[in-house]
N, CA, C and O atoms as a DFTB+ gen file, in Angstrom:
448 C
 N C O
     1  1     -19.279     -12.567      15.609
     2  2     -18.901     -13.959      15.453
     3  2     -17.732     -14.309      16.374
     4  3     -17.657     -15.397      16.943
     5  1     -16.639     -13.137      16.518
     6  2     -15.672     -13.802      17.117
     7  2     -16.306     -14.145      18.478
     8  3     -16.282     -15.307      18.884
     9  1     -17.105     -12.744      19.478
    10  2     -17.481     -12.884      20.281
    11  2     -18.129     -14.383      20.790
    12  3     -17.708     -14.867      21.840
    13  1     -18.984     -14.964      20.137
    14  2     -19.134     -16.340      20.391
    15  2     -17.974     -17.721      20.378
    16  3     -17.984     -18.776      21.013
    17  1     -17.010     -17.166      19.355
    18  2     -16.023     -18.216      19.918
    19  2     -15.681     -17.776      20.966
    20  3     -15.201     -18.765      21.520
    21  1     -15.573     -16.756      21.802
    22  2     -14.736     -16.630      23.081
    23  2     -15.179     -17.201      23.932
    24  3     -14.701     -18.034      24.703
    25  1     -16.782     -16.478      23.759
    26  2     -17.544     -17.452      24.838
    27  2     -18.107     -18.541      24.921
    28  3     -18.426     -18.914      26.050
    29  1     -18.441     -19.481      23.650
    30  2     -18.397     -20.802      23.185
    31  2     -16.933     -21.724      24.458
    32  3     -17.025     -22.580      25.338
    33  1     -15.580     -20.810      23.782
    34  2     -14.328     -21.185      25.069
    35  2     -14.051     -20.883      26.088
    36  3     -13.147     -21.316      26.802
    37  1     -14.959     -19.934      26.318
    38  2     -15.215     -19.872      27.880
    39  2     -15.358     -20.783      28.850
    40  3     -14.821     -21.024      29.931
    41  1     -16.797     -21.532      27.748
    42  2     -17.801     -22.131      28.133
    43  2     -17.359     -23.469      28.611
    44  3     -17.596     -24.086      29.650
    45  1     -16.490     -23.801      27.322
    46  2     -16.150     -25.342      27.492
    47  2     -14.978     -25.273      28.643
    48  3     -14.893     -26.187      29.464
    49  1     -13.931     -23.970      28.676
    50  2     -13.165     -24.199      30.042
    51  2     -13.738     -24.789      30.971
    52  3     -13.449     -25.900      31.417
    53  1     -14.930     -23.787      31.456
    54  2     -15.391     -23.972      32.217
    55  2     -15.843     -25.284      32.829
    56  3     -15.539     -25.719      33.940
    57  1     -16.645     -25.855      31.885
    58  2     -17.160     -27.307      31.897
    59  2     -16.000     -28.251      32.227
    60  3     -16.225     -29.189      32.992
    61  1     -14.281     -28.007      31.502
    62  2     -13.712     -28.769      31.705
    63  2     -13.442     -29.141      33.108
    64  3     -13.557     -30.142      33.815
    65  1     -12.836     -27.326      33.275
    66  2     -12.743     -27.290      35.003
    67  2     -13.058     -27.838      36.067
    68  3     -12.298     -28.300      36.919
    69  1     -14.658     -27.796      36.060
    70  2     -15.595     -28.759      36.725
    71  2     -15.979     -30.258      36.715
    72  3     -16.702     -30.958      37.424
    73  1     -14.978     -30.532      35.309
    74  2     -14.820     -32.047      35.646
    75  2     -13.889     -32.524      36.382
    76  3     -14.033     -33.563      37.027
    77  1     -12.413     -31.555      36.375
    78  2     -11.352     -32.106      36.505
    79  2     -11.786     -31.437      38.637
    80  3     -11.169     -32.053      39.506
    81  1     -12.079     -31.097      38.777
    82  2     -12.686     -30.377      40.027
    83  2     -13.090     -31.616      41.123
    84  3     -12.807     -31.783      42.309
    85  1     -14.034     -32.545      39.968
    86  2     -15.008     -34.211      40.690
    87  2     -13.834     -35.221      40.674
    88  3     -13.920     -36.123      41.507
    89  1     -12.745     -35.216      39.857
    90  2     -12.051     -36.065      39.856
    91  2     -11.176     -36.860      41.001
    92  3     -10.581     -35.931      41.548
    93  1     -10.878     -37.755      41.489
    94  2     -10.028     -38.063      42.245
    95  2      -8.506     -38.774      41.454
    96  3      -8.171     -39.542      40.552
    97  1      -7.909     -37.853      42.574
    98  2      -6.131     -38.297      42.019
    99  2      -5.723     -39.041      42.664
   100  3      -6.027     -39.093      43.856
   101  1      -4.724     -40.042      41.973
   102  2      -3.976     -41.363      42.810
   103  2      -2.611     -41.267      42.115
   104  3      -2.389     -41.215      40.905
   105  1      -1.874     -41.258      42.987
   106  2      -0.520     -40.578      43.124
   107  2       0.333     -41.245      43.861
   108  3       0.055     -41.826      44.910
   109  1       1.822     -41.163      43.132
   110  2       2.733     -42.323      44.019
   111  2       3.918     -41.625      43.805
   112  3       4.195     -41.294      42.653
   113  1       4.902     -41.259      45.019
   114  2       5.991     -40.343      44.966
   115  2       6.878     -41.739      44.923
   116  3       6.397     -42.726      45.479
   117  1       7.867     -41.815      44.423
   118  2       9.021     -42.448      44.428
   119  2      10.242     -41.831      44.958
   120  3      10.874     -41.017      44.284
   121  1      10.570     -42.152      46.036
   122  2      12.029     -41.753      46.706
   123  2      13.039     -42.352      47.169
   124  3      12.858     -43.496      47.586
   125  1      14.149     -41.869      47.221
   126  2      15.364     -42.889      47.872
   127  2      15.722     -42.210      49.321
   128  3      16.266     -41.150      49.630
   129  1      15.122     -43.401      50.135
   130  2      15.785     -42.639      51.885
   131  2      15.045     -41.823      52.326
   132  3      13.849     -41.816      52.035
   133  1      15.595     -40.967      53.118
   134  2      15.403     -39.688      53.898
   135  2      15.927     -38.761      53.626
   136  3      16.167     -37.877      54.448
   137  1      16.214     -38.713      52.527
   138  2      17.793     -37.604      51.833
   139  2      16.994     -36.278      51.808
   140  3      15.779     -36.310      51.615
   141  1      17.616     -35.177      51.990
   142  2      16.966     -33.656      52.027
   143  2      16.229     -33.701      50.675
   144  3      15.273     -32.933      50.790
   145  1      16.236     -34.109      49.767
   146  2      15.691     -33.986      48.126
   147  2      14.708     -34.619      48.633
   148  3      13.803     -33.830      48.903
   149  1      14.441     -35.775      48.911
   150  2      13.413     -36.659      49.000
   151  2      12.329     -36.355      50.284
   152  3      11.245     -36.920      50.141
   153  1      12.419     -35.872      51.012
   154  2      11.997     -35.065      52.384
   155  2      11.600     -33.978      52.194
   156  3      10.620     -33.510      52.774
   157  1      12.431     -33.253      51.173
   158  2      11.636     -31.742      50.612
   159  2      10.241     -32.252      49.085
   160  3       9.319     -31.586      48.614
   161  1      10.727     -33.659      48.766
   162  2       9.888     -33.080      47.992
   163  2       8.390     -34.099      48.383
   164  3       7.426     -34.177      47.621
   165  1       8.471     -34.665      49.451
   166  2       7.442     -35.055      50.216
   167  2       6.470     -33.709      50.629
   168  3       5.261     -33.494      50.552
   169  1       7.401     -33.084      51.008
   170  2       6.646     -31.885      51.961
   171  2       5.563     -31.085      50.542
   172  3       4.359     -30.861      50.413
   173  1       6.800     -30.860      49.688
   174  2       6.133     -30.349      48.361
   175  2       5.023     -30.867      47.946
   176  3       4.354     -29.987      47.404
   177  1       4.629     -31.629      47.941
   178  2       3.593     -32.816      47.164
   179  2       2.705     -32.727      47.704
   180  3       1.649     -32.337      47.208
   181  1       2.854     -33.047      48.835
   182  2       1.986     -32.755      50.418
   183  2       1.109     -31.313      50.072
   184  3       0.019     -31.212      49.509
   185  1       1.626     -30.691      50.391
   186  2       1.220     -29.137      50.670
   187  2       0.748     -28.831      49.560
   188  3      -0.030     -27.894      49.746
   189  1       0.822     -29.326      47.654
   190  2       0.248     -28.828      46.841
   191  2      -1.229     -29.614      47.021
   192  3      -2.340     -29.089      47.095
   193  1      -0.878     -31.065      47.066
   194  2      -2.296     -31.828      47.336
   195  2      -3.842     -31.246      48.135
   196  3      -4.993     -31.062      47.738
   197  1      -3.086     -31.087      49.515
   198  2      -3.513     -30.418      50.554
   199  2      -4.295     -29.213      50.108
   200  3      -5.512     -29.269      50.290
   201  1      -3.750     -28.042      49.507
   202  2      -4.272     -26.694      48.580
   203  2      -4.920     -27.196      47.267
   204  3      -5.899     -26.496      47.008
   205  1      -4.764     -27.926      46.577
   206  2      -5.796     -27.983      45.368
   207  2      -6.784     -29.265      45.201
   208  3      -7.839     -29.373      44.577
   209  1      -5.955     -30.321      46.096
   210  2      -6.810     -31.394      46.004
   211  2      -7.277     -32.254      47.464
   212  3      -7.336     -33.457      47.716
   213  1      -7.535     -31.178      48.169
   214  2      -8.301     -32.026      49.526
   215  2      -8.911     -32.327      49.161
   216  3      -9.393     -31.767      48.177
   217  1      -9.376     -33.424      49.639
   218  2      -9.842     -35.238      50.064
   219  2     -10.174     -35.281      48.990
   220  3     -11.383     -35.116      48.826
   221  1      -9.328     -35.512      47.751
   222  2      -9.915     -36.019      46.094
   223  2      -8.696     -36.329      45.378
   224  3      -8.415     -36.340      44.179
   225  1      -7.669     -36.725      47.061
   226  2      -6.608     -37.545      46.524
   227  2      -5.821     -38.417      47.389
   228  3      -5.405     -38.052      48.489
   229  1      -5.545     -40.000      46.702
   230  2      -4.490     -40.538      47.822
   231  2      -3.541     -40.368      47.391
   232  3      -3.587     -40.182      46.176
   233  1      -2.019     -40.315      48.095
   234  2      -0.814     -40.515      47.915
   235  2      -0.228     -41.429      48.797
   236  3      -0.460     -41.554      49.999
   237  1       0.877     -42.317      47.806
   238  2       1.586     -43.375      48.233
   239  2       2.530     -42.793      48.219
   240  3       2.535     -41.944      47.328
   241  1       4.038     -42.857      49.246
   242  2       5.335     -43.139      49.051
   243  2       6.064     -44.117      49.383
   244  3       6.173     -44.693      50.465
   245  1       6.697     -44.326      48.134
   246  2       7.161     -45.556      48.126
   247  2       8.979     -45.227      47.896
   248  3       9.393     -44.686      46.870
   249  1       9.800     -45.615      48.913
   250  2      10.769     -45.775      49.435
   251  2      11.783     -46.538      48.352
   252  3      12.087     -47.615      48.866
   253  1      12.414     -46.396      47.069
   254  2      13.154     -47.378      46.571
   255  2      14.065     -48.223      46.886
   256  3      14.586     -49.128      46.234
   257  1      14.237     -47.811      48.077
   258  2      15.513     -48.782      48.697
   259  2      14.322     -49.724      49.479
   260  3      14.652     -50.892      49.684
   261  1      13.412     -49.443      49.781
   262  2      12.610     -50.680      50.586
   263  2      12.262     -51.421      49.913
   264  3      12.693     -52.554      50.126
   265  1      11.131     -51.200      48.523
   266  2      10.212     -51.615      47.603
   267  2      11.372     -51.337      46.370
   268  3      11.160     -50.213      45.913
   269  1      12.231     -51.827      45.862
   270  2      13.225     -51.758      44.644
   271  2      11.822     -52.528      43.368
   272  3      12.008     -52.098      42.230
   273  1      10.868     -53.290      43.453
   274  2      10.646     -53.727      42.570
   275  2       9.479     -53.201      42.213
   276  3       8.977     -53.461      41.120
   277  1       8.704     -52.103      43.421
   278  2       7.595     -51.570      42.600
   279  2       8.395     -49.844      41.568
   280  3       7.783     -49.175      40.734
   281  1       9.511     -49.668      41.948
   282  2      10.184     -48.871      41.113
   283  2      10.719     -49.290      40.255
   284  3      10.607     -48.459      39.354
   285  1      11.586     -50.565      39.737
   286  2      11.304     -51.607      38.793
   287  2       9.845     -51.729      37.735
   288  3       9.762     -51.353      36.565
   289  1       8.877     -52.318      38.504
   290  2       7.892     -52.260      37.746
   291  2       7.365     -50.671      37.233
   292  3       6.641     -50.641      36.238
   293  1       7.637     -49.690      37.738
   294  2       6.591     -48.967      37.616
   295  2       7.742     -47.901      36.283
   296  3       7.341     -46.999      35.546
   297  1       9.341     -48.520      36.413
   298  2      10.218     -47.900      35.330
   299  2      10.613     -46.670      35.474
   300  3      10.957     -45.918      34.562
   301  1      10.564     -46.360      36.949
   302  2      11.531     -45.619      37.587
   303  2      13.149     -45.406      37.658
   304  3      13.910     -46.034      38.394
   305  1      13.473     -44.474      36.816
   306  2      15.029     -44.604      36.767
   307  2      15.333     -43.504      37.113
   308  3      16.431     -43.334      36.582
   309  1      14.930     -42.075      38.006
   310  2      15.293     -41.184      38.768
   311  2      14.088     -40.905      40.000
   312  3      12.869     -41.074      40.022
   313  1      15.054     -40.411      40.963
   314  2      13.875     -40.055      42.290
   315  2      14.218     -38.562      42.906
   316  3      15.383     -38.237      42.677
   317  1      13.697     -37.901      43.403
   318  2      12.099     -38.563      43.652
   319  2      11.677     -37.951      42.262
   320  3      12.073     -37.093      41.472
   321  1      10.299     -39.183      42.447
   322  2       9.280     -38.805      41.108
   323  2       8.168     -39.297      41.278
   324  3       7.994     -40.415      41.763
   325  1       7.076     -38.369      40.822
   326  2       5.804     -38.618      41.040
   327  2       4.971     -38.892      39.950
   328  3       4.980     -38.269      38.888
   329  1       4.023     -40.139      40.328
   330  2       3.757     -40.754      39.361
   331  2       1.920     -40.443      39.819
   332  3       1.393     -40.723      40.895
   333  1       1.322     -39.850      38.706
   334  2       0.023     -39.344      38.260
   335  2      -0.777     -40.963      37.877
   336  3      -0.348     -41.477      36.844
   337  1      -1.539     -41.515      38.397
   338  2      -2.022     -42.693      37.704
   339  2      -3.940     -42.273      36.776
   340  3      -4.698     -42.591      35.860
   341  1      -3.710     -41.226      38.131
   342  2      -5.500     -41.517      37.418
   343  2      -5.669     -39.745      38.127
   344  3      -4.863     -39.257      38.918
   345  1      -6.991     -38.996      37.551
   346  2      -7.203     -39.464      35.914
   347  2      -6.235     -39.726      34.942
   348  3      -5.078     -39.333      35.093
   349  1      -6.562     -40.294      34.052
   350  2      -5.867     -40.703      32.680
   351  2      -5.722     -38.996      32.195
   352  3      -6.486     -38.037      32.305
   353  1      -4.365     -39.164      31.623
   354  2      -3.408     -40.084      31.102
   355  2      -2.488     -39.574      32.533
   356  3      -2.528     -38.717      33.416
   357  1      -1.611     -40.798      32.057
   358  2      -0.239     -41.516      33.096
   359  2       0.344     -40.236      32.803
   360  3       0.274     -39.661      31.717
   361  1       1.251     -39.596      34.426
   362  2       2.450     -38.693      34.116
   363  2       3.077     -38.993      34.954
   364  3       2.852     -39.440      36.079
   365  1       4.014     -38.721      34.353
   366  2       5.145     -38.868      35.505
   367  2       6.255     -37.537      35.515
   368  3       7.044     -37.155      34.650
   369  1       5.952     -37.024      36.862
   370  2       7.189     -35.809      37.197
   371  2       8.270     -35.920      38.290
   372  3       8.179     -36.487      39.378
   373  1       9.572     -35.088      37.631
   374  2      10.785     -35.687      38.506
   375  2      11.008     -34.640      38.827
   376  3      10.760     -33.573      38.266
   377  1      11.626     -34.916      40.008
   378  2      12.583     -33.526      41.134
   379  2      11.520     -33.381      42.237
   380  3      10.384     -33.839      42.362
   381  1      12.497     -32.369      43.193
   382  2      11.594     -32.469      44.380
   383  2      10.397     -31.177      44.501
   384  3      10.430     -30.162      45.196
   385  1       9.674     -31.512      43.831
   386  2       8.159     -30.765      43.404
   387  2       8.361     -29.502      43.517
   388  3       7.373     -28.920      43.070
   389  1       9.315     -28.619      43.972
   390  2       9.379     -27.386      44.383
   391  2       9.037     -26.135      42.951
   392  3       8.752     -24.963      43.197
   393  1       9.134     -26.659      41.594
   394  2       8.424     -26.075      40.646
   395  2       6.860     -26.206      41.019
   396  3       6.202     -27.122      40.525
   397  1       6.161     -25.079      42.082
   398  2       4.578     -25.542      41.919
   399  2       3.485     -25.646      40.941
   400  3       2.426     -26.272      40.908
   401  1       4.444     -24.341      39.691
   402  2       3.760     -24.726      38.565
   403  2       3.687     -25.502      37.785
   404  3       2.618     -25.898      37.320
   405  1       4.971     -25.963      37.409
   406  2       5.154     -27.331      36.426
   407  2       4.310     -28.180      37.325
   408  3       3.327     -28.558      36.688
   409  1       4.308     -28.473      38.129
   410  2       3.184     -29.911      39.014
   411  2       2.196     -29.647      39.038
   412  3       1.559     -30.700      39.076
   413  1       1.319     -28.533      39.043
   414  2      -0.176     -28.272      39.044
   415  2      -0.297     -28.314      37.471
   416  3      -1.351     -28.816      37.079
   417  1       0.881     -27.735      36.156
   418  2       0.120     -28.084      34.951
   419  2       0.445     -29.576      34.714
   420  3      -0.246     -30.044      33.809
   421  1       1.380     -30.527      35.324
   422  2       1.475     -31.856      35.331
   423  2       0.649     -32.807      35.595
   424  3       0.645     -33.982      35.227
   425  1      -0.310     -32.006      36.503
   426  2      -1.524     -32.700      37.194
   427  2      -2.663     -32.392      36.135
   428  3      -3.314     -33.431      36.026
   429  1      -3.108     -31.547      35.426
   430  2      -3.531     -30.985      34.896
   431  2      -4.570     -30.118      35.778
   432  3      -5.742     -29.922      35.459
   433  1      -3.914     -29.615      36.989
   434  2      -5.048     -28.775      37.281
   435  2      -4.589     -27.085      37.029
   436  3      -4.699     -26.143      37.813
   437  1      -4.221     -27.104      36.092
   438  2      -3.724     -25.601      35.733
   439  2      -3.103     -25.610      34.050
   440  3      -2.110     -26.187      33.607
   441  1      -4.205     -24.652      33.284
   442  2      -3.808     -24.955      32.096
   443  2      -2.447     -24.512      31.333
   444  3      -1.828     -23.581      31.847
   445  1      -2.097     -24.905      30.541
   446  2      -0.736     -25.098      29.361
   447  2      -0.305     -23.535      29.204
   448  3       0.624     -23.222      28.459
């Protein structure tokens, strides 16, 4: 019996995997300037995208000192931070991405 729950949860990993696999991500870094934080964590974001999610993701950066009101709207009160829109659900992660794990389980492409 247990044996079938394992692989019953195998099973459904699996399945999940392969959804989250078709998915496309839309993603919006929030930064202030050119500041080494904000420049490193471009690069960061970049380079995880690039490795787990070629071409099944766009990314925006959006500059707070240029655009003050889509960081306003979007309730941005530290940078940089990256904002997960889709798939659902909304996340939002701060600092300059250099935790690669916290951001791949943020994204949810790496489980809990």
């Amino acid at each position: 019996m247990k044996a079938q729950s394992i692989a019953q949860q195998s099973r459904l990993w699996k399945q999940a995997l392969a959804a989250t696999s078709l998915e496309n991500y839309s993603l919006r870094l929030f930064i202030t300037g050119s500041t080494p934080k904000s420049m490193r964590a471009v690069t960061n974001i970049k380079r995880i995208c690039e490795s787990h999610l070629k071409g099944r993701y766009t990314l925006e950066v959006v500059d707070i000192y240029q655009q003050p009101a889509l960081a306003k709207g979007g309730q941005i009160i530290a940078a940089p931070t990256l904002v997960k829109s889709l798939p659902l659900p909304t996340r939002k992660l701060v600092g300059d991405m250099t935790d690669k794990d916290r951001i791949l389980q943020g994204l949810n492409l790496r489980p809990n």
